[in-house]
Each structure stands twice: as C-alpha cells, then as structure tokens.
ZAPA-134618 format. One record per residue: residue number from 1; x, y negated, z of N, C-alpha, C in turn; residue in one letter. Coordinates in steps of 0.1 Angstrom, whole numbers, plus 5000, padded with zeros to 4 digits. Example, Ala and Ser with C-alpha at 12.3 -4.5 7.8 and 13.67 -1.06 7.14 Angstrom:
% residues 2
<rec 1 <5132 5057 5078> <5123 5045 5078> <5132 5033 5078> "a">
<rec 2 <5128 5022 5071> <5137 5011 5071> <5129 5000 5079> "s">
***
This chain:
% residues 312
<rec 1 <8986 0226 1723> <8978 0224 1711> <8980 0234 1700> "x">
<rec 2 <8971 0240 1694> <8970 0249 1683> <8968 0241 1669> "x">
<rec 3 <8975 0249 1660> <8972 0244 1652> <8969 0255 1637> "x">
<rec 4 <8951 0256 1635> <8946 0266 1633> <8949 0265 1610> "x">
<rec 5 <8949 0252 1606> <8951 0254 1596> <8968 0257 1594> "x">
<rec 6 <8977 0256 1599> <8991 0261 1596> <8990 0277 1601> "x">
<rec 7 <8980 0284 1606> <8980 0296 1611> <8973 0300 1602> "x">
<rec 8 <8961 0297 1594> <8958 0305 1586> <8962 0305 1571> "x">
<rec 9 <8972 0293 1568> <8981 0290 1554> <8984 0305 1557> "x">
<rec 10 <8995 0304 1570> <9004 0316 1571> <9001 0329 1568> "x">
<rec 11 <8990 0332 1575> <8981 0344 1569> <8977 0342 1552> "x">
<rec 12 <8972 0332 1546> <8974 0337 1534> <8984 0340 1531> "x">
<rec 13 <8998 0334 1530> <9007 0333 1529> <9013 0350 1526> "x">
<rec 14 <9011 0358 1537> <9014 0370 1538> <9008 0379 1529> "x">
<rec 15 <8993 0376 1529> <8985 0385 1519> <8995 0383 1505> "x">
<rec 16 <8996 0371 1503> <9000 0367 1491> <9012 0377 1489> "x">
<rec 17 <9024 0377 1496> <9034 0383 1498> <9030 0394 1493> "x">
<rec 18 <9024 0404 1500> <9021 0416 1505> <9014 0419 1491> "x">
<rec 19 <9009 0413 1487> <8998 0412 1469> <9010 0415 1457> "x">
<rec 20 <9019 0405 1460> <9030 0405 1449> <9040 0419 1445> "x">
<rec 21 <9040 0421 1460> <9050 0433 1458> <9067 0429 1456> "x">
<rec 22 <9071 0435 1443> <9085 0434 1441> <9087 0418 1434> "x">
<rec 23 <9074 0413 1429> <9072 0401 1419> <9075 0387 1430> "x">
<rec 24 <9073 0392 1442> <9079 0384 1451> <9093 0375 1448> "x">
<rec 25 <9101 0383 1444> <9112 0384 1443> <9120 0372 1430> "x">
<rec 26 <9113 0377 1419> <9112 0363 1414> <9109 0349 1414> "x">
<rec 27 <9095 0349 1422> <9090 0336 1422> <9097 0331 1433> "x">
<rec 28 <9104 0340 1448> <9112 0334 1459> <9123 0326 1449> "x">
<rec 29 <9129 0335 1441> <9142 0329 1428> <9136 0318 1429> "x">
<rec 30 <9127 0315 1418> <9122 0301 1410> <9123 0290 1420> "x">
<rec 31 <9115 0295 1432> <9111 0282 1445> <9123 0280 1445> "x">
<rec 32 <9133 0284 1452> <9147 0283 1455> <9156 0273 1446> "x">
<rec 33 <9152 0279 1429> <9161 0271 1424> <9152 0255 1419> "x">
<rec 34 <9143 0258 1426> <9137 0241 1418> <9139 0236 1434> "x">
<rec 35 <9140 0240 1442> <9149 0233 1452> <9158 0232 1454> "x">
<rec 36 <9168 0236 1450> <9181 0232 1447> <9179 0221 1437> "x">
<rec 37 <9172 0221 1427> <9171 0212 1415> <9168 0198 1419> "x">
<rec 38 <9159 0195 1434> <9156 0185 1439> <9166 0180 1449> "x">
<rec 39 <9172 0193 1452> <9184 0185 1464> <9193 0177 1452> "x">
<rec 40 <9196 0183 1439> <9207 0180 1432> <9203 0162 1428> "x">
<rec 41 <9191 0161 1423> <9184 0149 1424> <9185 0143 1436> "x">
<rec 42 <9179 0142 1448> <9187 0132 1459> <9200 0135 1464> "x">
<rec 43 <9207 0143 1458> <9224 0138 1460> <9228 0128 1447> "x">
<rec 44 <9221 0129 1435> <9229 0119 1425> <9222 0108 1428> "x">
<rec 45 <9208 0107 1435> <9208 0093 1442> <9200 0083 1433> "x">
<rec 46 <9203 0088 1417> <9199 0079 1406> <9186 0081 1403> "x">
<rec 47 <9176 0089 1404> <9165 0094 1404> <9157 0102 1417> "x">
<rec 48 <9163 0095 1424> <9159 0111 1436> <9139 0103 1438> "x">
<rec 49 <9136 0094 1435> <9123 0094 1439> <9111 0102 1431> "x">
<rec 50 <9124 0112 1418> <9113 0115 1411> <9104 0134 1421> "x">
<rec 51 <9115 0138 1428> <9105 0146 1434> <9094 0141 1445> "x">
<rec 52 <9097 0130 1452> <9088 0124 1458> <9079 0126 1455> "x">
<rec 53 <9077 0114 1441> <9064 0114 1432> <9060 0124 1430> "x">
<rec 54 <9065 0136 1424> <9058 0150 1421> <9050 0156 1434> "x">
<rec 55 <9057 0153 1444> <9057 0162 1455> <9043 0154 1462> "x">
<rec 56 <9042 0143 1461> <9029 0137 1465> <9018 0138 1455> "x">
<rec 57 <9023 0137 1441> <9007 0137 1432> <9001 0150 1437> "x">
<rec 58 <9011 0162 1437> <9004 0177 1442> <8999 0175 1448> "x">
<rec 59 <8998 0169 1462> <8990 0174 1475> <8979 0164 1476> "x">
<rec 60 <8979 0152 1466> <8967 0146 1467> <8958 0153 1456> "x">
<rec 61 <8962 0159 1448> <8950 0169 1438> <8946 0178 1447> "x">
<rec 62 <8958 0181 1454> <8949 0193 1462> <8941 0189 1472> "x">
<rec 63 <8943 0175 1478> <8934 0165 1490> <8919 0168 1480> "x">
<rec 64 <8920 0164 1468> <8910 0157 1467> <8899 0170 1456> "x">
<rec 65 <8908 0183 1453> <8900 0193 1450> <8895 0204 1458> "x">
<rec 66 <8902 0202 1469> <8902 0214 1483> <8884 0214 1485> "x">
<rec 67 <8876 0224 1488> <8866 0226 1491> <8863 0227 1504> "x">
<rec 68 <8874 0228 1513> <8872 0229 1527> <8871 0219 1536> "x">
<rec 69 <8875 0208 1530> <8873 0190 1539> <8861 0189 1549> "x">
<rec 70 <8851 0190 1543> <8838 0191 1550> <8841 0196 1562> "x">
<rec 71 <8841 0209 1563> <8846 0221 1575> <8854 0217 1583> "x">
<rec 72 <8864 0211 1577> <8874 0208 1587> <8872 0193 1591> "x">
<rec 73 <8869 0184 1586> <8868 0172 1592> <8855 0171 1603> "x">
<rec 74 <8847 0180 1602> <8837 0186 1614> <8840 0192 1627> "x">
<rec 75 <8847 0202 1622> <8848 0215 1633> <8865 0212 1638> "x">
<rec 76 <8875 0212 1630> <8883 0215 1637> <8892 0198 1644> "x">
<rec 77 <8895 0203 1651> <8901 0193 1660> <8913 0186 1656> "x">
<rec 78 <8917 0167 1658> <8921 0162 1649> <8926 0166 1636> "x">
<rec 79 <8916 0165 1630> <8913 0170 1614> <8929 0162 1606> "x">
<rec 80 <8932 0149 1604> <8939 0146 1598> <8949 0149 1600> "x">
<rec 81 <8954 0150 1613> <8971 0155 1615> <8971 0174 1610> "x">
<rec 82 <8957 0176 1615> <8962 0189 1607> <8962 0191 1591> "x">
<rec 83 <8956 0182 1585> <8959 0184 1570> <8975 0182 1565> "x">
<rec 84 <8977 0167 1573> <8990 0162 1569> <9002 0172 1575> "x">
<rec 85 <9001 0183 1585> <9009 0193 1589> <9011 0204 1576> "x">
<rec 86 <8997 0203 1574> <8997 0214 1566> <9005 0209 1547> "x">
<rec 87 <9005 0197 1545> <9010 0194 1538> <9026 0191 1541> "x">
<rec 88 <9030 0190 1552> <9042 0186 1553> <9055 0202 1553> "x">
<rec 89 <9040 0215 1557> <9047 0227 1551> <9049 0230 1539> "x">
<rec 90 <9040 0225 1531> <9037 0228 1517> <9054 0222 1512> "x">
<rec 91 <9052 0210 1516> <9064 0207 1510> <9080 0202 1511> "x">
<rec 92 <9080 0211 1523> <9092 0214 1531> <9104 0217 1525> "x">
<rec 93 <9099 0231 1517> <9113 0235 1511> <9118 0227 1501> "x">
<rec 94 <9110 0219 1492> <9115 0214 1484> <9118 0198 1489> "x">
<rec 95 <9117 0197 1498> <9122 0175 1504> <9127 0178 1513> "x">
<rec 96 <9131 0190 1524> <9143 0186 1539> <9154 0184 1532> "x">
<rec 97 <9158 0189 1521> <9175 0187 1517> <9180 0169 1512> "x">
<rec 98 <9166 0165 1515> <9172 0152 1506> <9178 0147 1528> "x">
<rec 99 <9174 0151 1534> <9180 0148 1545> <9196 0151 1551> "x">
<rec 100 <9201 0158 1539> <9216 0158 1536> <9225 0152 1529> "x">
<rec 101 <9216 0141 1523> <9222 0133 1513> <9218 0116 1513> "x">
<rec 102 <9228 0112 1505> <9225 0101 1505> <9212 0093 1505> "x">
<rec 103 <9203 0100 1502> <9189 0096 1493> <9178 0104 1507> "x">
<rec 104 <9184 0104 1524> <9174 0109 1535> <9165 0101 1536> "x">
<rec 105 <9164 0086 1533> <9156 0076 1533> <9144 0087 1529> "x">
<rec 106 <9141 0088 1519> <9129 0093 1511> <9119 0103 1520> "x">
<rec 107 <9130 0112 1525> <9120 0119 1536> <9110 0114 1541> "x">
<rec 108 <9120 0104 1553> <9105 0095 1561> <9094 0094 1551> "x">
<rec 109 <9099 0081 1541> <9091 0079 1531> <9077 0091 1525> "x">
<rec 110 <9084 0096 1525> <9076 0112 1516> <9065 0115 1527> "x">
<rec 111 <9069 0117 1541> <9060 0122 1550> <9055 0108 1552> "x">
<rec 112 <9055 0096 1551> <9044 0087 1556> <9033 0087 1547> "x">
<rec 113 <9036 0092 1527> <9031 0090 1521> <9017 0108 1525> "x">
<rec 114 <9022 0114 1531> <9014 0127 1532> <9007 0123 1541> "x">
<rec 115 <9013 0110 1554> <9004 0110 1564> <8993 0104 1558> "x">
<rec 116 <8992 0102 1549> <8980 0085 1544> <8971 0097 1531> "x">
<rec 117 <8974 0108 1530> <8967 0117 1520> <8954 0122 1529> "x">
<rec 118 <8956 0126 1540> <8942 0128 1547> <8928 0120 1552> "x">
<rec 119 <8937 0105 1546> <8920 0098 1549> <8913 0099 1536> "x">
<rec 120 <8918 0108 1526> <8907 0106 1511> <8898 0120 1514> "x">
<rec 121 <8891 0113 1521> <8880 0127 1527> <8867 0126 1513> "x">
<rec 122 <8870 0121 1504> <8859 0123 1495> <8859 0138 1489> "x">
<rec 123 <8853 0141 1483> <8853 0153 1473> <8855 0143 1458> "x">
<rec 124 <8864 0149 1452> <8862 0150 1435> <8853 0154 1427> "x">
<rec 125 <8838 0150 1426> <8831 0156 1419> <8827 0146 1410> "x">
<rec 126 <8823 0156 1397> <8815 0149 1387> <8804 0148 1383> "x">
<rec 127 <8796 0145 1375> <8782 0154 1371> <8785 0158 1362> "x">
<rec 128 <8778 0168 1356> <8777 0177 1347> <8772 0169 1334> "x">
<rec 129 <8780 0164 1322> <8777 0154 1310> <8783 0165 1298> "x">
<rec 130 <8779 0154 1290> <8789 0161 1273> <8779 0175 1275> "x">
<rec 131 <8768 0176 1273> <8759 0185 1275> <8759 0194 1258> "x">
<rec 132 <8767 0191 1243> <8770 0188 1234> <8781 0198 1230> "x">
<rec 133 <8789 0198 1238> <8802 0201 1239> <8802 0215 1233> "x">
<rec 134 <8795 0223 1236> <8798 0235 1227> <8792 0233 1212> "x">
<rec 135 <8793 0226 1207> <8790 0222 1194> <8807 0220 1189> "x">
<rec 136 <8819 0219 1198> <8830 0214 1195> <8842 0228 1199> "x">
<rec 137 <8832 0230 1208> <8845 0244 1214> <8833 0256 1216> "x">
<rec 138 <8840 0267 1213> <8832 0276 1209> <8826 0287 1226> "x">
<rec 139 <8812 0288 1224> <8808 0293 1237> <8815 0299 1246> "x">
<rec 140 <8823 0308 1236> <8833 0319 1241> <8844 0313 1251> "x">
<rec 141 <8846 0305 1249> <8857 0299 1257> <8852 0287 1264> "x">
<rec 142 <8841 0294 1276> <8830 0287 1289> <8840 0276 1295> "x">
<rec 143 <8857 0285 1296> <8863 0281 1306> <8867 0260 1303> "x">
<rec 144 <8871 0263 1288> <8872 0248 1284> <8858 0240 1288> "x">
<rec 145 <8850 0244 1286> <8836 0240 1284> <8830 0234 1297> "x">
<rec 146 <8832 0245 1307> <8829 0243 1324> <8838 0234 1328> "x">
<rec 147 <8849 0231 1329> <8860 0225 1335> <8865 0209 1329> "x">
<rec 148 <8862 0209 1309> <8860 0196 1310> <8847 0189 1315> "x">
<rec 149 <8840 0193 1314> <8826 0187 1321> <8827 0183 1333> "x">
<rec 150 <8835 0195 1340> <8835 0186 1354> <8845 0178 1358> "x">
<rec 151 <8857 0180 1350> <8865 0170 1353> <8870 0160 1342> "x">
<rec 152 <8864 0159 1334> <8867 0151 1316> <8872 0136 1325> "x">
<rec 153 <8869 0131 1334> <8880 0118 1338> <8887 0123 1344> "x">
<rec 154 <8897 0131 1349> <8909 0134 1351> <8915 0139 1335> "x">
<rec 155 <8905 0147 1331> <8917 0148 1319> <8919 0134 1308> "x">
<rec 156 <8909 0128 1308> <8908 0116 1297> <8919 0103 1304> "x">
<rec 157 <8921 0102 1317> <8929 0094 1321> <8942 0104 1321> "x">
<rec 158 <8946 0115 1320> <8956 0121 1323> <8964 0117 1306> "x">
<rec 159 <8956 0120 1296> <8957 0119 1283> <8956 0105 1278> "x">
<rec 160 <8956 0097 1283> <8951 0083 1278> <8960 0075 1282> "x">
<rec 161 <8969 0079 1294> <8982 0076 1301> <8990 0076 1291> "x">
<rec 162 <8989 0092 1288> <9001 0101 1279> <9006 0090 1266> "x">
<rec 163 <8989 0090 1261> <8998 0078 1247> <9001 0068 1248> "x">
<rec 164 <8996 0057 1259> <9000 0048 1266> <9011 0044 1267> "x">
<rec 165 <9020 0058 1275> <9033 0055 1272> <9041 0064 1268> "x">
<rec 166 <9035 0062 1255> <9045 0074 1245> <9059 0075 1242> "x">
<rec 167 <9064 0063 1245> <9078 0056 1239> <9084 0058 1252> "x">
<rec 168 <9075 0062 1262> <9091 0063 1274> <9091 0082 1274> "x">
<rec 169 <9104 0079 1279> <9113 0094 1280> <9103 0106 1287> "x">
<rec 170 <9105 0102 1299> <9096 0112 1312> <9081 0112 1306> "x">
<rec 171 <9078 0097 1311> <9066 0094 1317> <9055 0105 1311> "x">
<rec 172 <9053 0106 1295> <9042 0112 1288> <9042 0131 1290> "x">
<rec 173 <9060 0137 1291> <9059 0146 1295> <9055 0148 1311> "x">
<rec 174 <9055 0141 1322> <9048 0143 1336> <9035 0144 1332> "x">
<rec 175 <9029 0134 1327> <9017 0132 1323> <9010 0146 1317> "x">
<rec 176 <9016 0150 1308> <9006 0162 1302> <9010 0176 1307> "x">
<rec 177 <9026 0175 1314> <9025 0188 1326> <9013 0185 1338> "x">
<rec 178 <9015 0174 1341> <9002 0176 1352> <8989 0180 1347> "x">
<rec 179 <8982 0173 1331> <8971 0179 1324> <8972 0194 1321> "x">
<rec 180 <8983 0200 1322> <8988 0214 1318> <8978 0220 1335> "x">
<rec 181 <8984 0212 1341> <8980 0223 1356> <8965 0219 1354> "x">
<rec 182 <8961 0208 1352> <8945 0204 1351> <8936 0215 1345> "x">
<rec 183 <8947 0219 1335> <8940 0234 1326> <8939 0245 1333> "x">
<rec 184 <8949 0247 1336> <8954 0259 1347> <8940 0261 1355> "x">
<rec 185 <8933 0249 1360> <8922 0254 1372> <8911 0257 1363> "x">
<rec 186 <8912 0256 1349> <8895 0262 1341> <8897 0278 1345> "x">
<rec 187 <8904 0280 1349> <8912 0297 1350> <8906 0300 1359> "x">
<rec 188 <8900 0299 1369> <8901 0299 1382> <8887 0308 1387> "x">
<rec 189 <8881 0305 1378> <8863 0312 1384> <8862 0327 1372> "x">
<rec 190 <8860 0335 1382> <8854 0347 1374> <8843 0346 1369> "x">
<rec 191 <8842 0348 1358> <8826 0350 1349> <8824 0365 1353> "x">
<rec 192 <8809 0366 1352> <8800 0376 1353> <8806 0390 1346> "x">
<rec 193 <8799 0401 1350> <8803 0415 1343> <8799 0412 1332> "x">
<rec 194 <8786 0407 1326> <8777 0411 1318> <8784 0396 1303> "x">
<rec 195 <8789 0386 1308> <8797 0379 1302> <8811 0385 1296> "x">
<rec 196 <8819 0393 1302> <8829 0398 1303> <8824 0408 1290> "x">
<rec 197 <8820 0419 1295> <8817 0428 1286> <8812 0424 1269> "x">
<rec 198 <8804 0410 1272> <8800 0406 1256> <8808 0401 1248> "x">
<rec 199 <8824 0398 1257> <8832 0395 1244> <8844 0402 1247> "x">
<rec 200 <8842 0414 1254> <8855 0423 1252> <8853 0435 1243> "x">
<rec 201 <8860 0440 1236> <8863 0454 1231> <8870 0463 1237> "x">
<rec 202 <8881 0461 1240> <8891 0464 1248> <8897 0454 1258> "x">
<rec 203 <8906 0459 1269> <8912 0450 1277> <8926 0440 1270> "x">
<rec 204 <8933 0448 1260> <8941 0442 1251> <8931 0428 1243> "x">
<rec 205 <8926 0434 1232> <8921 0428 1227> <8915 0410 1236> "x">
<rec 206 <8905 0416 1245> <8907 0404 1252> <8914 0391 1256> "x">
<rec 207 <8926 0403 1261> <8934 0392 1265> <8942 0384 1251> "x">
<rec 208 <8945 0392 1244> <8950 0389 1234> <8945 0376 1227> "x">
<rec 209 <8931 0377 1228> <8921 0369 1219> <8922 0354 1233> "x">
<rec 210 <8921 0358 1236> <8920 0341 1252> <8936 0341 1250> "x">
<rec 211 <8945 0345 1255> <8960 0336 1253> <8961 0325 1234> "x">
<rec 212 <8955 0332 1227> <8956 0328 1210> <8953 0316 1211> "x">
<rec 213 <8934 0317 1218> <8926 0308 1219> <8929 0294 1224> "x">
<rec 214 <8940 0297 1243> <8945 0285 1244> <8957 0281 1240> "x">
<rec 215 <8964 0289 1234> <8976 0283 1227> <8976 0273 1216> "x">
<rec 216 <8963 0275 1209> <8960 0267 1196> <8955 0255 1203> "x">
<rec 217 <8949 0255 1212> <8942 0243 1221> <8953 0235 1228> "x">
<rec 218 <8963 0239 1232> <8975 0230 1237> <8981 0227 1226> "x">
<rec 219 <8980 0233 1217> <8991 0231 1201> <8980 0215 1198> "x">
<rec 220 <8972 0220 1198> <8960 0206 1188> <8964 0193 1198> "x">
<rec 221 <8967 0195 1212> <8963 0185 1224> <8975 0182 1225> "x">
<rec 222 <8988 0188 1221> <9005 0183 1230> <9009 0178 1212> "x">
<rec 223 <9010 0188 1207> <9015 0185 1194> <9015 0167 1188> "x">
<rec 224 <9004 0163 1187> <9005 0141 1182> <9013 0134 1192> "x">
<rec 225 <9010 0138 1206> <9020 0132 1214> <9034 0131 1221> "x">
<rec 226 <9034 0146 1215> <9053 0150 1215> <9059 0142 1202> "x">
<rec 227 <9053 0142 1189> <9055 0138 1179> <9059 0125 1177> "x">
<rec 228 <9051 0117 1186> <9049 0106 1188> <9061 0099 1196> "x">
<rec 229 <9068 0107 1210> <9070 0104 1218> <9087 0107 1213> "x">
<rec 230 <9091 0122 1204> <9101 0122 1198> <9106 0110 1186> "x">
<rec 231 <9096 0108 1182> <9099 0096 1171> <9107 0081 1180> "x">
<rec 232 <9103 0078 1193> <9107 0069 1196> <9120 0073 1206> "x">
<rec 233 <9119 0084 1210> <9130 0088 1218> <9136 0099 1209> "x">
<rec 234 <9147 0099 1199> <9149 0112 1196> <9159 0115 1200> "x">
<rec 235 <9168 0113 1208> <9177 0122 1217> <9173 0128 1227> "x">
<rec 236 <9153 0129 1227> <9144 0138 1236> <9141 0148 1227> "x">
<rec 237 <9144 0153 1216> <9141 0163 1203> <9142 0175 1209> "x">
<rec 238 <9155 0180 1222> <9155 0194 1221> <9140 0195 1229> "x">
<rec 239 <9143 0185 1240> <9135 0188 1252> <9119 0190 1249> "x">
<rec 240 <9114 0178 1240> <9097 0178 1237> <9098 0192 1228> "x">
<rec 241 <9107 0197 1219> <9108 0209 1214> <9101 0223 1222> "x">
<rec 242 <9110 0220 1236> <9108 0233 1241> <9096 0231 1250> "x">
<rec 243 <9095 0216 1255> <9086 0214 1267> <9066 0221 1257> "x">
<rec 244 <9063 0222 1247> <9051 0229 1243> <9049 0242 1249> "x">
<rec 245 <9061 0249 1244> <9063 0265 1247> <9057 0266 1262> "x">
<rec 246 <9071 0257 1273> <9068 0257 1285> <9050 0259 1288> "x">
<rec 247 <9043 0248 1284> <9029 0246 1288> <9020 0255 1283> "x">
<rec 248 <9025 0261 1270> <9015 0273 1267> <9020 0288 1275> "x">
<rec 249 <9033 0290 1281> <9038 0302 1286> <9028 0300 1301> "x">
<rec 250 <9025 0286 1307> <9017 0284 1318> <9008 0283 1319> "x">
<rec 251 <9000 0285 1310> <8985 0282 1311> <8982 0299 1305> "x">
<rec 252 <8991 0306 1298> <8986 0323 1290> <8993 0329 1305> "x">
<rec 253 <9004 0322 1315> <9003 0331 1330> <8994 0331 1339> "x">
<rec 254 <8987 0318 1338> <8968 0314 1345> <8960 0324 1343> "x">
<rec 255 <8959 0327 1328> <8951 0332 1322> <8954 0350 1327> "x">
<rec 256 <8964 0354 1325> <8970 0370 1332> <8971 0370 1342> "x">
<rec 257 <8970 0358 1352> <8971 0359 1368> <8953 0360 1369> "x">
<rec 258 <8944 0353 1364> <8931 0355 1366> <8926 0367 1363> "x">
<rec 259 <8928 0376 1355> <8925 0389 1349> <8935 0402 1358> "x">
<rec 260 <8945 0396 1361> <8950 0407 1371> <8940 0408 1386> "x">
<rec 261 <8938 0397 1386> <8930 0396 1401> <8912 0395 1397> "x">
<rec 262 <8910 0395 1385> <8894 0396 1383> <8884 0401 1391> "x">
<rec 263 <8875 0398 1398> <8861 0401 1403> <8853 0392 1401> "x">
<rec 264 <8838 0404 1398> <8827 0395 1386> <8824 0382 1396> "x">
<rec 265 <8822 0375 1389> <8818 0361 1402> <8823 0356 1415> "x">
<rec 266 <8837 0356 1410> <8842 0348 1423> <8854 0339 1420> "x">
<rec 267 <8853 0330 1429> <8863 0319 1422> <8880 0323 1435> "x">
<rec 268 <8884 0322 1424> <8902 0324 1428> <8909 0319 1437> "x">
<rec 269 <8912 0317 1447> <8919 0309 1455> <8931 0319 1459> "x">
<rec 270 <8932 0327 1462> <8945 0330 1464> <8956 0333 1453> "x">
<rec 271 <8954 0328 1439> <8966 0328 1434> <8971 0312 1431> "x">
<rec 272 <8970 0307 1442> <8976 0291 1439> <8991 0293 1442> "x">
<rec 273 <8997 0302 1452> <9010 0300 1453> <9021 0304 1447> "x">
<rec 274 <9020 0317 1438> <9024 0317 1423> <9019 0309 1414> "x">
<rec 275 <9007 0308 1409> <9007 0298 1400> <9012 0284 1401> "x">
<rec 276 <9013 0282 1413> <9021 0261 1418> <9035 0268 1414> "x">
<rec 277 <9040 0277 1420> <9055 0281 1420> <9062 0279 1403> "x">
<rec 278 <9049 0286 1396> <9050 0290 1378> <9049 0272 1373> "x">
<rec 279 <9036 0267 1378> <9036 0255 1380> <9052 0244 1375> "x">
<rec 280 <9056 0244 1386> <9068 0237 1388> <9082 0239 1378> "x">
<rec 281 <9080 0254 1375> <9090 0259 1365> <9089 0256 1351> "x">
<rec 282 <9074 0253 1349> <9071 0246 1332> <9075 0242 1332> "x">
<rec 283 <9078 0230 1341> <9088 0212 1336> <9099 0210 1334> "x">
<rec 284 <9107 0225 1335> <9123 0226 1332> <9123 0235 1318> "x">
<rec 285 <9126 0229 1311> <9128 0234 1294> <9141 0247 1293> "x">
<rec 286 <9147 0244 1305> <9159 0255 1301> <9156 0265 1309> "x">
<rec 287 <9143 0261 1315> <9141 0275 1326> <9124 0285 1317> "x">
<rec 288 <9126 0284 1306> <9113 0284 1298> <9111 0301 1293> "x">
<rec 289 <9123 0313 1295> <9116 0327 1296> <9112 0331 1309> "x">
<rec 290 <9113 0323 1317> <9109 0326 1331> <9091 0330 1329> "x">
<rec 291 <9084 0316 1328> <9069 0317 1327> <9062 0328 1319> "x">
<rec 292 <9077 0327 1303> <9073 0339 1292> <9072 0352 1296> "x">
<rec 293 <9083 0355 1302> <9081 0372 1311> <9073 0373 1319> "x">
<rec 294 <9072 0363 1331> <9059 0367 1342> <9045 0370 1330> "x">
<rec 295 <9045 0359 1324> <9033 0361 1313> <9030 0377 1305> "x">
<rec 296 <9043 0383 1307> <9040 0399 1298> <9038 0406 1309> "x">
<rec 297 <9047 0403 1320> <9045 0415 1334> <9027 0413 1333> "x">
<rec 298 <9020 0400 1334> <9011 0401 1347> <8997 0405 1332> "x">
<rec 299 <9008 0402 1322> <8992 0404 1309> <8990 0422 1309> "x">
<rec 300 <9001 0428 1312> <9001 0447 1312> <8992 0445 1329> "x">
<rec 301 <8998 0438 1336> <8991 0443 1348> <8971 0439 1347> "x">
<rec 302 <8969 0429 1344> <8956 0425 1338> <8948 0431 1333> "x">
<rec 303 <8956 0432 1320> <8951 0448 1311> <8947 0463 1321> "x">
<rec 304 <8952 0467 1330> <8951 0476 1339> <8941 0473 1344> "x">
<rec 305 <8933 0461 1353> <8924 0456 1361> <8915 0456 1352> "x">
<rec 306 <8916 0451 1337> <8901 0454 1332> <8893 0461 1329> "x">
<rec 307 <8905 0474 1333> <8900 0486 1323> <8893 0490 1334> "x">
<rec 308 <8892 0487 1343> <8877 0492 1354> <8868 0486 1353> "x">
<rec 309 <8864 0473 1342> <8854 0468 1343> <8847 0467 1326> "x">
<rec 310 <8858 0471 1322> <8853 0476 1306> <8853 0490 1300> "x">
<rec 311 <8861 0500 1307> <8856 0512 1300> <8845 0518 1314> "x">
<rec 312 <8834 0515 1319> <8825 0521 1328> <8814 0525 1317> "x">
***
C-alpha cells in the first residue's frame, strides 16, 4: 500500500528545508524545545491534557480549512486513513514522548481523537457579509477586510469565548492565541502588482506601515481582555504583560514571511511550517525574542523581495 499524501508532505517538507537555508536551524531549535515543553507537561502528569487539546484543535482547523478534501476524498485511495496518517505525522514530534511517561494514556487517546478528524469532510465556508466593513477599517488593509468576512464566526466565537471566560487563568489566553493564528491566515493571499504598487513608496516604508497597522489592531482587540482577565487573576500580571508582545511579534512574522515569499496573485501555502512552528512559540512569554528576531531577519529579507516588484 502507498501512501501518496505522507509522500508528498515529505516533498514539501524538503522544499521547505531547502527554502530556509541556515533559518532552518532555528525553527528545528524552537520545534525541539516546545517538545521538550510537552514531554515536561506529560511527565508532571498535572496538566498533560493540555497539549492534547492544542495538538487536536490544530489539525481540525486545518481538517476543516484544507482546500484539498474534495480531491482527495475522490481520487485517492482510502481517503480517511490517509488524512489521519498524515495528521498523526504532523504531530509526532510533539505527543510520542508522552509514551515515556506516566501520562502514555493520552497518546492512544490523541490518535483516536485524529482518527475521528477525517470524517469532517465539509469545507469551512462563509458568505461574503458585513459588505460595510470598510467604512470601519481602512481599504488599505484588504487583508482585515477579506478575511473577516469570510471567517467573522470563527473570529466572533473565538472572541466571545475570550470574555466569557475572562476570570480563568489559561482559558482566555488559548482563546485569543488561537484568534492570533486566525489572523495570521488574512496574510496568506498575495494581492495584485497593481494593488501593491498603489500603496507602496518604498519596500521599507511598506512594510513598516502594515506591521504599525496590525500592531494597533491587536493592541485595540487583546488590550480590554488581558485587562480584564489580569484584574481577576493578578498573579497572571507578568504573563498577560508579555503574552500582547508575543501575538503582535506573530502576526508582523506572517506579515515578513508573506512579503519575503510574495508573488502577485497567489495564495501561500508553503509557509505553514514555519509559521505553525513561530505559531506555537507565541504562547510561551519567556520564549518572546524568538518571534521578535525572526520578525527583523525575515522583514530585511522581504524588503529585498519587494524591491523587484516596486522599483521596476
């Protein structure tokens, strides 16, 4: 038996590699240590379900935003075991170690929960509403504009959780790191030359003007409900402190990973495995110059990519 979707991850997998270069090198670091971070969690045993939970919400956003379902629940041969293979790579490195610890229960667990992610063969789509919206956010910034529209109920349930349960510790920060990655995908589609060109000057400038743009936009959106959530928890003061920074250092690395890899009209798919990797590192507050430096490497490198599409 073959199994054609774990053969072509792989092949991305390499390009990816092969794309990064020496930048490799870090993000192998990061993966590594947030695996370790999760073994250390199913050895104390007292939380170990919380990578589970992480490790499954991912693969069902990705179940349920993947564009390729159609294709494959057609053409390729037992379609669901190959998704759930392919998810069971995805998330290997970070859940075999709970198989050394007290807390191996979970494994099984984890993989029955992956096997049951391939019957949501729906697509996530919305219609196109809030037709209005740029009366609130300004043209320039399509990406807010395109992206809530199509997904404004994942982000309004994502956010509507958040205040919900403001008064517990975790829960509000999982909640608006996951809205954080929600943002992360407005990043994802290239706009046109002729869009590009009408609101760049330079490739600095640009970029400079979009990281400002979303920083003030996570500042308006995280800011009431960290506030909120410190007031009832304030032995969480350092953490909601730093956890802002985190989500804006991750959404201005979206933003330099999309402009490093720019071409006019086309939507992004191979930088998911650094951006999941950067992903995962937002949610650790003490791991927070990590995102900030990838964010300067990849904004010089960006800057370089646009200057072929703005000084012609």
């Amino acid at each position: 038996m073959t199994f054609p979707l774990l053969f072509i991850r792989l092949k991305q997998l390499q390009r990816e590699i092969n794309g990064l270069g020496l930048y490799v090198l870090p993000l192998g670091a990061i993966a590594g240590y947030i695996a370790y971070i999760f073994f250390k969690q199913f050895e104390e045993g007292q939380h170990a379900y919380y990578p589970i939970i992480v490790l499954t919400f991912v693969c069902i956003c990705i179940q349920f935003y993947r564009q390729d379902k159609s294709f494959i629940y057609k053409h390729i041969a037992i379609p669901h075991f190959q998704i759930f293979l392919e998810y069971v790579a995805l998330t290997l490195l970070f859940s075999i170690s709970s198989l050394f610890t007290k807390s191996w229960y979970y494994y099984p667990l984890l993989l029955l929960l992956l096997f049951c992610i391939p019957v949501m063969k729906l697509q996530f789509r919305q219609k196109t509403v809030l037709k209005n919206l740029s009366s609130l956010i300004s043209p320039n910034n399509f990406e807010w504009i395109s992206g809530f529209r199509k997904q404004y109920i994942s982000f309004i349930c994502l956010y509507g959780l958040a205040i919900a349960f403001c008064w517990f510790k975790i829960i509000p920060i999982l909640l608006l790191w996951f809205l954080t990655i929600l943002i992360t995908s407005f990043h994802t589609e290239c706009e046109s030359i002729l869009i590009l060109r009408e609101q760049a000057k330079s490739p600095g400038k640009f970029l400079l003007h979009k990281l400002k743009v979303n920083s003030i936009y996570i500042l308006i959106l995280y800011t009431p409900l960290i506030i909120l959530n410190t007031f009832f928890n304030r032995d969480f003061f350092l953490i909601n402190i730093l956890f802002i920074p985190m989500q804006i250092s991750l959404v201005c690395f979206a933003i330099c990973l999309k402009y490093c890899l720019y071409r006019p009209n086309k939507i992004q798919t191979g930088n998911n495995i650094p951006l999941a990797i950067v992903s995962l590192v937002s949610i650790l507050p003490y791991l927070i110059p990590i995102p900030a430096i990838l964010s300067i490497i990849y904004f010089y490198k960006a800057g370089n990519n646009l200057k072929k599409y703005l000084n012609d």
